[in-house]
ZARO-508213 format. One record per residue: residue number from 0; z, x, y of N, C-alpha, C, O in turn. Coordinates in steps of 0.1 Angstrom, whole numbers, plus 5000, padded with zeros to 4 digits. Example, Ala and Ser with C-alpha at 12.3 -4.5 7.8 and 13.67 -1.06 7.14 Angstrom:
# residues 2
  seq   nup  neast  nnorth  caup  caeast  canorth   cup  ceast  cnorth   oup  oeast  onorth
    0  5078   5132    4943  5078    5123     4955  5078   5132    4967  5085   5142    4967
    1  5071   5128    4978  5071    5137     4989  5079   5129    5000  5080   5134    5011
This chain:
# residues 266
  seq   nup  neast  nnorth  caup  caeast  canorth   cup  ceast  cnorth   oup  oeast  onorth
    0  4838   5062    5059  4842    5076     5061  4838   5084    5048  4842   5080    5037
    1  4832   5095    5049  4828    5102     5037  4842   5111    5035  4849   5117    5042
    2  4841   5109    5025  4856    5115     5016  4855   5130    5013  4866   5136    5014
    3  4848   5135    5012  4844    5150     5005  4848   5157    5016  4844   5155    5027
    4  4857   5166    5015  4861    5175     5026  4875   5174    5035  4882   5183    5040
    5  4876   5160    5034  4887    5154     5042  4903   5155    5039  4907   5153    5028
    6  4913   5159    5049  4920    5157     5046  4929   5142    5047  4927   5134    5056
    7  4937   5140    5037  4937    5121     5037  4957   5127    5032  4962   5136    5025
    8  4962   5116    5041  4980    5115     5035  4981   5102    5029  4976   5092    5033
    9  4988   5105    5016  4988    5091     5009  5004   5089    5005  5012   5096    5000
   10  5005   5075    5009  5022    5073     5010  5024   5069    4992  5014   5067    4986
   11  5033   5068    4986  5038    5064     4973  5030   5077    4965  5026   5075    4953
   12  5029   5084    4969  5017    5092     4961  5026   5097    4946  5020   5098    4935
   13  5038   5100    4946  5050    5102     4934  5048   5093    4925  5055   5094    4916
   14  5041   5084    4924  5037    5073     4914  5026   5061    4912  5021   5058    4923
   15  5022   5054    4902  5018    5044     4904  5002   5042    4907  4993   5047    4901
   16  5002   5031    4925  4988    5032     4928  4988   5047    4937  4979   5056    4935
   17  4998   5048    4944  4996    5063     4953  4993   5073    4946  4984   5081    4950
   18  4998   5075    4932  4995    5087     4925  4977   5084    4921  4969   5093    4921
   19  4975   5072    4920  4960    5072     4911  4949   5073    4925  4937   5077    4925
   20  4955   5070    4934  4947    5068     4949  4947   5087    4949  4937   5094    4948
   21  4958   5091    4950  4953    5108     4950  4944   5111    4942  4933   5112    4948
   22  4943   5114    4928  4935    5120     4921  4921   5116    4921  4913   5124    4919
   23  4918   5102    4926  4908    5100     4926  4900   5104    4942  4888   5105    4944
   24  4911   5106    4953  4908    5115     4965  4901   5125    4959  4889   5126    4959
   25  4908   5132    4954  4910    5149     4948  4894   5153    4941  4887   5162    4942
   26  4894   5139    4933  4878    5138     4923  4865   5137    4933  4854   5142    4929
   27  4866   5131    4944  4856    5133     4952  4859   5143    4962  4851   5142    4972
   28  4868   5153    4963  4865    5164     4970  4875   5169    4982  4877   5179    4988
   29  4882   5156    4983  4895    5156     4999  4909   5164    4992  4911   5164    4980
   30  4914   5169    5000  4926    5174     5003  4936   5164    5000  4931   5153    4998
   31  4948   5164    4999  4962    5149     4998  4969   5157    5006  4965   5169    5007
   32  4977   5154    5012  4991    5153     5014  4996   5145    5012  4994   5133    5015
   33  5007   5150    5002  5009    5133     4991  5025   5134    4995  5031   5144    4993
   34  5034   5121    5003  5046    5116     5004  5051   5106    4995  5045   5099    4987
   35  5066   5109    4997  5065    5098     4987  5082   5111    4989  5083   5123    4991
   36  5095   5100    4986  5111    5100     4985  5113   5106    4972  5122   5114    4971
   37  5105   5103    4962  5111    5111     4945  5099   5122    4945  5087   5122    4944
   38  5112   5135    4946  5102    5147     4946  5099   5145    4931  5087   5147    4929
   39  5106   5143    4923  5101    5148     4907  5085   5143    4904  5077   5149    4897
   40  5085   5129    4912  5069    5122     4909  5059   5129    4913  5048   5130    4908
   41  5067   5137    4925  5050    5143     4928  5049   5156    4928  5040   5162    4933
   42  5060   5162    4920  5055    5176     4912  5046   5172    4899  5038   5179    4893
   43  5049   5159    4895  5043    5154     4881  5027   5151    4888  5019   5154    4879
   44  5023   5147    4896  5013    5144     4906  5001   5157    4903  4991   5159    4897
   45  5012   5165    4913  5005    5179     4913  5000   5185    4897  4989   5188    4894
   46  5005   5186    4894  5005    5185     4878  4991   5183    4875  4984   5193    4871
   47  4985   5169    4878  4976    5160     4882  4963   5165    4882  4953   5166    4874
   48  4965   5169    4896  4960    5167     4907  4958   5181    4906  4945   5182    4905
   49  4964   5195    4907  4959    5205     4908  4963   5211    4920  4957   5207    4930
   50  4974   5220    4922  4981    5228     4935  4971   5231    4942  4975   5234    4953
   51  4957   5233    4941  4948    5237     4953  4948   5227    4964  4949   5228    4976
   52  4947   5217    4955  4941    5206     4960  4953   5190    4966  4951   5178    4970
   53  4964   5196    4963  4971    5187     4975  4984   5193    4977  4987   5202    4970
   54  4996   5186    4989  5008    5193     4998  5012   5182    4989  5006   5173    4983
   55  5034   5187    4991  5041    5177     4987  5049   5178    5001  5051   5188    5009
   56  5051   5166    5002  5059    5163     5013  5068   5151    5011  5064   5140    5015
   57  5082   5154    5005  5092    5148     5001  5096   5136    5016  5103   5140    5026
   58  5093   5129    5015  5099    5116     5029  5103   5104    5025  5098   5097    5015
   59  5114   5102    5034  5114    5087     5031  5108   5080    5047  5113   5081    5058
   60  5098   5073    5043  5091    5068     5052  5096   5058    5058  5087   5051    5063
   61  5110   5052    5060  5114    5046     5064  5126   5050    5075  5130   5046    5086
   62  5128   5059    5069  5133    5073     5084  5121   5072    5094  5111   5069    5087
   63  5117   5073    5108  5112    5075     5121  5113   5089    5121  5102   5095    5121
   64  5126   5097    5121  5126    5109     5129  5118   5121    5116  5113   5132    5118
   65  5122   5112    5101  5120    5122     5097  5097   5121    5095  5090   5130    5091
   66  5095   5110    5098  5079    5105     5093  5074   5115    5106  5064   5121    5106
   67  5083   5116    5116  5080    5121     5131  5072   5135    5129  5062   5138    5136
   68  5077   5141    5118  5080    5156     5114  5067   5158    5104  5061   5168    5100
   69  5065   5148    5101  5046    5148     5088  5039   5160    5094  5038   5172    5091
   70  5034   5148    5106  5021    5150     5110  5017   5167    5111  5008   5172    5105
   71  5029   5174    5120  5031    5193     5121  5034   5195    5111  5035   5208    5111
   72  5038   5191    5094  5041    5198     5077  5024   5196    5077  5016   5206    5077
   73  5019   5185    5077  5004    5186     5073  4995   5193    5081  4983   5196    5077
   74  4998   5195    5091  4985    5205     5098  4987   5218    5099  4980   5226    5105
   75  5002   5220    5091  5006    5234     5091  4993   5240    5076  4985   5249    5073
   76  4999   5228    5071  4991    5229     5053  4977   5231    5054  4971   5238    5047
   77  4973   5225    5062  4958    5219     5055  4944   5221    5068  4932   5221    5068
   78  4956   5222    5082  4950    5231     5093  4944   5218    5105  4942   5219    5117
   79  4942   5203    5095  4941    5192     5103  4949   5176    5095  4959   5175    5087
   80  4942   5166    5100  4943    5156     5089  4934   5146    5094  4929   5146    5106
   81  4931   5138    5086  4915    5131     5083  4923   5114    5087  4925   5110    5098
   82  4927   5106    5077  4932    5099     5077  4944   5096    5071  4949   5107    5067
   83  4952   5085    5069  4960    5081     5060  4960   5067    5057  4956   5057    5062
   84  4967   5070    5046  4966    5058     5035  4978   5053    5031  4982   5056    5020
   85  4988   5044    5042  5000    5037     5039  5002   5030    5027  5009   5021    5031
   86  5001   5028    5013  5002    5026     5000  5017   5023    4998  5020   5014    4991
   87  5025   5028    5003  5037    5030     4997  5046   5011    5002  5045   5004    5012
   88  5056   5011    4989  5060    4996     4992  5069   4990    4982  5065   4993    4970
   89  5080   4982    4982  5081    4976     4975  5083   4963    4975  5081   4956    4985
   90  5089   4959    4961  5091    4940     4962  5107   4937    4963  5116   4945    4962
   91  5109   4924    4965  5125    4919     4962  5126   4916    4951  5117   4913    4943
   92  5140   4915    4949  5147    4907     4936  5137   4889    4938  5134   4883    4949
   93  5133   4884    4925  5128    4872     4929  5140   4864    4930  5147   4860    4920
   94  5142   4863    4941  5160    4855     4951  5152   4846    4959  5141   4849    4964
   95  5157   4838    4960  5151    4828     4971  5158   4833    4986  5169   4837    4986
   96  5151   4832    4998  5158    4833     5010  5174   4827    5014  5180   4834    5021
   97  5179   4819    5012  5190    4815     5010  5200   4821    5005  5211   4819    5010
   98  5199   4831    4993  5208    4837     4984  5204   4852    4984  5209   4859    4975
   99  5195   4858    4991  5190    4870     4991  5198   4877    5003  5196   4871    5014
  100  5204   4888    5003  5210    4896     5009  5206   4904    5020  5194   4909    5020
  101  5213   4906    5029  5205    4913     5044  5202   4927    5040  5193   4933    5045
  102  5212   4935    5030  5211    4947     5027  5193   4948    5023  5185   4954    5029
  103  5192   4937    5011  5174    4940     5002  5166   4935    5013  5155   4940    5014
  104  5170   4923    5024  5165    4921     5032  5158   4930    5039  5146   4930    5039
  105  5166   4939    5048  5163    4954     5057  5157   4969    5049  5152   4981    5050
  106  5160   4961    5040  5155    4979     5029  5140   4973    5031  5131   4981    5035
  107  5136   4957    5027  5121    4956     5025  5111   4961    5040  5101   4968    5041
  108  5118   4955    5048  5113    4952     5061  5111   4970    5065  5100   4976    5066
  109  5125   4977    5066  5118    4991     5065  5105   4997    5060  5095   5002    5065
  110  5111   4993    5047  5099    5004     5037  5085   4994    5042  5078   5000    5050
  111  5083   4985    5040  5067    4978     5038  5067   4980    5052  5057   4987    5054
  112  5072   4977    5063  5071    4974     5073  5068   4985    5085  5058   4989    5091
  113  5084   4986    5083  5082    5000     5093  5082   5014    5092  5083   5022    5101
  114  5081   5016    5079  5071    5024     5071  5062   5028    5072  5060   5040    5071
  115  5051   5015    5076  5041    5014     5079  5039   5020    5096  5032   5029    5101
  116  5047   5014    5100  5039    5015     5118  5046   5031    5119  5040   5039    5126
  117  5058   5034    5113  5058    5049     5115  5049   5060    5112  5049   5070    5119
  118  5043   5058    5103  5030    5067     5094  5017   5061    5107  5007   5069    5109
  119  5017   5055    5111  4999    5049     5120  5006   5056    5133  4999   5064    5138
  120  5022   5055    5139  5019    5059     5150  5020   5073    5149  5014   5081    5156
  121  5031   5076    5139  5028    5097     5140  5015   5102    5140  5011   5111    5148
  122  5007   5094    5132  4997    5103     5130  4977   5100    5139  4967   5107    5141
  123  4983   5087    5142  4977    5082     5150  4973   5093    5167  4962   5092    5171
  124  4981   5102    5175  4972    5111     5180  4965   5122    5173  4955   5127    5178
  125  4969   5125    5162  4960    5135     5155  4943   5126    5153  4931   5127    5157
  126  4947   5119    5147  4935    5110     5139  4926   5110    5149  4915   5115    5146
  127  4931   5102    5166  4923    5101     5174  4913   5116    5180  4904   5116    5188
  128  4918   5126    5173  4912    5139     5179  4900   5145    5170  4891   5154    5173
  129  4901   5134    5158  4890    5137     5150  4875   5132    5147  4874   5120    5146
  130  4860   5142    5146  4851    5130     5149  4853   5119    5140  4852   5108    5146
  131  4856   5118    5128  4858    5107     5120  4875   5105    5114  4881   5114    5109
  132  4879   5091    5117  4889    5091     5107  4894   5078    5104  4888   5068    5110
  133  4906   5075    5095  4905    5067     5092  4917   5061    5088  4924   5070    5082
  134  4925   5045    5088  4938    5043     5087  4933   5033    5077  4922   5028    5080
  135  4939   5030    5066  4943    5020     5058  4953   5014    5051  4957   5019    5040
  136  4958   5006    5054  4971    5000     5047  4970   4989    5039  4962   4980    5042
  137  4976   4990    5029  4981    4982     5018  4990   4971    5022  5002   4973    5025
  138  4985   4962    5023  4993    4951     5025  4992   4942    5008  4992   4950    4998
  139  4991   4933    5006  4992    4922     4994  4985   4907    4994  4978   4903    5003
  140  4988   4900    4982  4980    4886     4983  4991   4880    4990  4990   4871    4998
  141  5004   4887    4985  5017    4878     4993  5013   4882    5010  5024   4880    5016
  142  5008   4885    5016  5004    4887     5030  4994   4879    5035  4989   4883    5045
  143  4991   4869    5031  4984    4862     5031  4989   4850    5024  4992   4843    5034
  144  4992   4843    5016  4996    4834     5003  5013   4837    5002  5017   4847    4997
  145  5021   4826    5008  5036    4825     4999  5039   4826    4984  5036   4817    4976
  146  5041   4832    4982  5053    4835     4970  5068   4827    4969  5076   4829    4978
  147  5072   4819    4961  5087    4816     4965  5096   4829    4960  5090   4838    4953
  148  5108   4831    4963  5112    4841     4953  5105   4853    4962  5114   4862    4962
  149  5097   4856    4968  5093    4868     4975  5089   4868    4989  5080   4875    4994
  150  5097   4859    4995  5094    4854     5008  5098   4865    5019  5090   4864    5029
  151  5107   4874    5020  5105    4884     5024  5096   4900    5027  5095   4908    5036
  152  5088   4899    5009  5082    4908     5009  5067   4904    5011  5057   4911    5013
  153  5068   4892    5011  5057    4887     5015  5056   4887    5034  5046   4891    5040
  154  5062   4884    5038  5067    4885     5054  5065   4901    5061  5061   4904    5072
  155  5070   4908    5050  5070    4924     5055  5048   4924    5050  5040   4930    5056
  156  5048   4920    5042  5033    4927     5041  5026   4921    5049  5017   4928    5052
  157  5025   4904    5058  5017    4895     5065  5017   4906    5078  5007   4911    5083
  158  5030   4908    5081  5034    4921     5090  5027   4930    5093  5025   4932    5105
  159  5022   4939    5081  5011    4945     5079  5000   4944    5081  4993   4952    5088
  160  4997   4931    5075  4982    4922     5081  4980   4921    5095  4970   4927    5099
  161  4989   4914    5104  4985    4916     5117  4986   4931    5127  4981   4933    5138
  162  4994   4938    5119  4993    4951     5125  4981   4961    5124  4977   4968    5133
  163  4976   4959    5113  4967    4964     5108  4950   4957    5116  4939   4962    5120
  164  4954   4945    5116  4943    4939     5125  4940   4937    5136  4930   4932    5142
  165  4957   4943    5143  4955    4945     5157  4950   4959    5160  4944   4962    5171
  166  4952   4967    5149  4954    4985     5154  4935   4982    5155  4930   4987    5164
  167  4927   4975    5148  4917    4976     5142  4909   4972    5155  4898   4978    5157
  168  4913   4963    5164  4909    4956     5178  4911   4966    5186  4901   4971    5192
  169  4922   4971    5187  4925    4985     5199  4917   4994    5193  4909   4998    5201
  170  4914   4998    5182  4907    5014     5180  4891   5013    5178  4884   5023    5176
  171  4884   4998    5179  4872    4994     5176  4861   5005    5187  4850   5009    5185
  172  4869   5007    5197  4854    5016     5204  4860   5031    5201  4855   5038    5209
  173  4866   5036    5194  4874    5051     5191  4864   5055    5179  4853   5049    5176
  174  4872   5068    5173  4865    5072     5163  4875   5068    5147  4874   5072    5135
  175  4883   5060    5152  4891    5055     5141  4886   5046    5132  4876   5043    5139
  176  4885   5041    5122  4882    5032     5116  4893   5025    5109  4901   5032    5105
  177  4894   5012    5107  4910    5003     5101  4903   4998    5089  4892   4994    5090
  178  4910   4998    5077  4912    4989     5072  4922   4984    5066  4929   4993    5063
  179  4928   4970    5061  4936    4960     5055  4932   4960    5042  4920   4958    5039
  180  4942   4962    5034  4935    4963     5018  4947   4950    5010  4959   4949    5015
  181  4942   4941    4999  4953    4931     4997  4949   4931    4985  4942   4921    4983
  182  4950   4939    4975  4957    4938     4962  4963   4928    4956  4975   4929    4957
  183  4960   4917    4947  4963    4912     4937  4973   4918    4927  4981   4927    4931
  184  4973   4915    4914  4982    4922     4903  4976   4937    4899  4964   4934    4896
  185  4977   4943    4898  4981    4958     4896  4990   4962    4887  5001   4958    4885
  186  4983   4972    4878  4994    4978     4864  4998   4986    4871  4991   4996    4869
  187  5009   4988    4882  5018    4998     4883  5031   5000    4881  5034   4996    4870
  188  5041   5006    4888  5052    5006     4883  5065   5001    4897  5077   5004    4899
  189  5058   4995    4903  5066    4988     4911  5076   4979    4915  5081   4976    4926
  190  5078   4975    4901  5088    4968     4901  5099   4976    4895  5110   4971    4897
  191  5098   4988    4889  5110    4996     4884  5113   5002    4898  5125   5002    4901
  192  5105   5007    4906  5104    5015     4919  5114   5007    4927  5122   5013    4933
  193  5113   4991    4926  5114    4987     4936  5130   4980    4932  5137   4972    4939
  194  5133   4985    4918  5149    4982     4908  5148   4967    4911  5157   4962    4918
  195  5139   4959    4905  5135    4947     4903  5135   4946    4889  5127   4954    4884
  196  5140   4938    4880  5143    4935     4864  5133   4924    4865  5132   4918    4875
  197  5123   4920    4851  5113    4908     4848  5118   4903    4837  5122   4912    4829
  198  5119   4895    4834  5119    4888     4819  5108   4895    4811  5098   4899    4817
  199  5109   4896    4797  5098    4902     4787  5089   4892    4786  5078   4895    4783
  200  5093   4877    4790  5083    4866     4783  5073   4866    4799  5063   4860    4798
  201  5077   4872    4812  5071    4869     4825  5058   4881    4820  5046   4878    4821
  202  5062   4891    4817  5056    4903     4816  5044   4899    4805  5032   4901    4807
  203  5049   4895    4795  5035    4890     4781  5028   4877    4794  5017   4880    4798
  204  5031   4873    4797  5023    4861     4802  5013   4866    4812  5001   4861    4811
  205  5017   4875    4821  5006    4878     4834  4999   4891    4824  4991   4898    4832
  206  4998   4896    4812  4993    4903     4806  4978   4893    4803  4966   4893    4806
  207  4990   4884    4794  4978    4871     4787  4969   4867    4798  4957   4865    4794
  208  4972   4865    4814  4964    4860     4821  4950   4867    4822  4940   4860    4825
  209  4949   4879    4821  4936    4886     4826  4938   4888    4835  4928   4894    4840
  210  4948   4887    4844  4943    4891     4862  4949   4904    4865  4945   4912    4873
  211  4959   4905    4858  4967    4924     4863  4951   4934    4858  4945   4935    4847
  212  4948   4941    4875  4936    4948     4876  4945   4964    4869  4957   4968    4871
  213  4936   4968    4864  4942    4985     4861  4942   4992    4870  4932   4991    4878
  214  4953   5003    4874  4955    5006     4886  4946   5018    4887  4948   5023    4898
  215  4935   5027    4879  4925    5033     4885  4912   5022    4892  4906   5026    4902
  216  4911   5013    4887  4904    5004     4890  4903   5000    4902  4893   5000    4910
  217  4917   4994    4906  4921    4993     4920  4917   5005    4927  4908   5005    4935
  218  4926   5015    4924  4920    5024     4939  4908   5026    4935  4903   5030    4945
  219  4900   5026    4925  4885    5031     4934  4879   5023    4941  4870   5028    4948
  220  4884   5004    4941  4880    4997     4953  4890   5000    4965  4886   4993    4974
  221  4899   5008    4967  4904    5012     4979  4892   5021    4985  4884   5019    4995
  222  4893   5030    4975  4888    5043     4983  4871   5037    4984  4868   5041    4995
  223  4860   5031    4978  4849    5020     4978  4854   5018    4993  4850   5025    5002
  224  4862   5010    4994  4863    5001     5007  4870   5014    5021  4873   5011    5033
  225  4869   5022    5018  4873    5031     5032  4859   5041    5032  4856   5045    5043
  226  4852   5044    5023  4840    5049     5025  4832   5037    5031  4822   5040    5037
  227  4833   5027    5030  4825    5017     5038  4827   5011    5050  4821   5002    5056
  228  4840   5021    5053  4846    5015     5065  4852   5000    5066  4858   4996    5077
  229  4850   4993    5056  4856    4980     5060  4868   4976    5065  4879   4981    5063
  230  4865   4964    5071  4877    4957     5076  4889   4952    5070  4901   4953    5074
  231  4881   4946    5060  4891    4937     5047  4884   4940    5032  4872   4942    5029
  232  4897   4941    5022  4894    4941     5012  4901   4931    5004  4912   4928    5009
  233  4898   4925    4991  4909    4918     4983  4903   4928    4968  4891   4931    4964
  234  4917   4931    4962  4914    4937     4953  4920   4929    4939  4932   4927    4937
  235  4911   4927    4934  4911    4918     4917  4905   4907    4922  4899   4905    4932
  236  4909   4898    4909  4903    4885     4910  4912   4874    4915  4909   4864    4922
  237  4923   4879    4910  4933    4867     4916  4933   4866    4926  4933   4854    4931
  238  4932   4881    4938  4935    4881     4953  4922   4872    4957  4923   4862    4964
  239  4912   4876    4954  4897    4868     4959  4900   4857    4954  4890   4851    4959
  240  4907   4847    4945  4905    4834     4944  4913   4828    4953  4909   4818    4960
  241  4923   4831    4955  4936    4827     4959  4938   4828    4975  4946   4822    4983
  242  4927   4838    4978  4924    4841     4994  4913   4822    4997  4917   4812    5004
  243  4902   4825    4990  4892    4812     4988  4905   4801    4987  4905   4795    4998
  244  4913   4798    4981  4918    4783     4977  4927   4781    4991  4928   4770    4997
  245  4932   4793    4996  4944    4789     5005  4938   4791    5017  4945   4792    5027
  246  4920   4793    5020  4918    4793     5035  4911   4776    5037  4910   4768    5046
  247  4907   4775    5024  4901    4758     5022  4914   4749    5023  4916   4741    5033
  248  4925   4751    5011  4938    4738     5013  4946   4748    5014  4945   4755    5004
  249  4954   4751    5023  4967    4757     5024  4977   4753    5015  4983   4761    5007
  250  4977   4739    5015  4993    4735     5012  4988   4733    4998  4998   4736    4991
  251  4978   4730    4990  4976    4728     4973  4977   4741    4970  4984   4743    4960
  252  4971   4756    4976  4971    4769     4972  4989   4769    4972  4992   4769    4960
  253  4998   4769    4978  5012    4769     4982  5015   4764    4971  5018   4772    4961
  254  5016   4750    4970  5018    4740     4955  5014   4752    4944  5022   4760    4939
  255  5005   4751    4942  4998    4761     4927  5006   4773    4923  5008   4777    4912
  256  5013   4780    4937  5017    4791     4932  5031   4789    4928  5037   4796    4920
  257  5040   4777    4937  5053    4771     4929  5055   4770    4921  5065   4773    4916
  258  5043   4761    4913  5044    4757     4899  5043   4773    4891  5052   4777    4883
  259  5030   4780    4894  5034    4794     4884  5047   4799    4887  5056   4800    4878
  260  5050   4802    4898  5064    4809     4900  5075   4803    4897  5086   4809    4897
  261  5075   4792    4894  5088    4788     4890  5099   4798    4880  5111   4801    4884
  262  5091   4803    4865  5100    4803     4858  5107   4821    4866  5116   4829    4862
  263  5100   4822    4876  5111    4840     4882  5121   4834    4889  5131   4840    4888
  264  5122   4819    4897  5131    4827     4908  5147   4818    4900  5149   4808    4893
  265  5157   4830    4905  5168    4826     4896  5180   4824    4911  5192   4820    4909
């Protein structure tokens, strides 16, 4: 999908990858309508980003009646909408299923989940009226690859994966285009987002590793991978290795990541 012109809604847009996925919209020429639950982020956004050039639209996308209500705030703004870009998400306490709570349970499943199918189906008749447009969701490596310690948010993003690859089968003869995007580590701020505490020695370590991708870096392989229309993306290195190890041995990719994860889950 060519970007220049377009109008595009980007969920988490108040921080993080959503905030850097907008500006770099903005840098090639599209409109935002940027959501996202903390207004303060995305006056800081706009800031950014430049009041010409994108809407705020305070949501919590885990509300239905209120995501219902987008689609008519953005075509009031901007006169149409092009595509959207489900980004928005968080993680659990690293708790093991056993000792992890139905409350963080249903908050994840919301936000990652149905978060998601609320944002594709609001906006999903608009989209279909347009000659070009385009859905992409953020799913994770945990959507693909267990995590211990994140077996839930890993479950809410696989979630994603097959939704996203079904929407992709139904809209293949439309003017829609799908893609699944799966992100590796990422310098964002999602673990404060998502009121998740790390150890300082967890944090030096996945630094030391080399694999946390910088989060301009990432989105410009988002936004790369929706001008190209693709189907699938993995973003960094880790997500592309770890995709390779776990489609060859399942259960040694599984093993490998126990042994790293051990020292989170408490």
């Amino acid at each position: 999908m060519k970007i220049q012109n377009k109008i595009i809604v980007v969920t988490g847009a108040g921080s993080g990858m959503g905030r850097e996925l907008t500006l770099q919209l903005v840098q090639k020429g599209a409109k935002v309508a940027m959501v996202d639950i903390n207004e303060s982020g995305l006056e800081e956004t706009v800031k950014l980003a430049g009041e010409s050039n994108v809407s705020v639209h305070v949501t919590n996308i885990s509300d239905r009646q209120s995501v219902e209500q987008l689609p008519k705030a953005v075509i009031k703004q901007h006169g149409a909408v092009d595509g959207i870009i489900n980004n928005a998400g968080i993680i659990q306490p690293f708790i093991n299923v056993a000792d992890l709570d139905y409350d963080h349970i249903e908050r994840i499943m919301n936000v990652n989940f149905y978060g998601t199918l609320y944002m594709t189906k609001a906006f999903m008749p608009h989209l279909l009226k347009r000659p070009e447009a385009h859905i992409a969701n953020v799913s994770s490596m945990g959507g693909f690859i267990p995590f211990p310690g994140q077996t839930f948010y890993g479950a809410s993003k696989a979630a994603v994966k097959l939704l996203t690859e079904g929407l992709y089968a139904e809209l293949k003869e439309t003017n829609v285009n799908v893609t699944i995007i799966h992100p590796g580590a990422v310098n964002t701020n999602i673990m404060s987002n998502s009121g998740v505490e790390t150890k300082e020695k967890e944090e030096q370590s996945k630094e030391a590793s080399g694999m946390t991708l910088p989060a301009p870096k990432a989105a410009a392989i988002m936004i790369k991978a929706i001008e190209k229309n693709k189907f699938r993306v993995m973003v960094g290195k880790d997500a592309r290795i770890l995709d390779k190890i776990y489609r060859l041995a399942p259960r040694f990719a599984t093993n490998f990541i126990v042994k790293m994860m051990k020292s989170r889950i408490h």
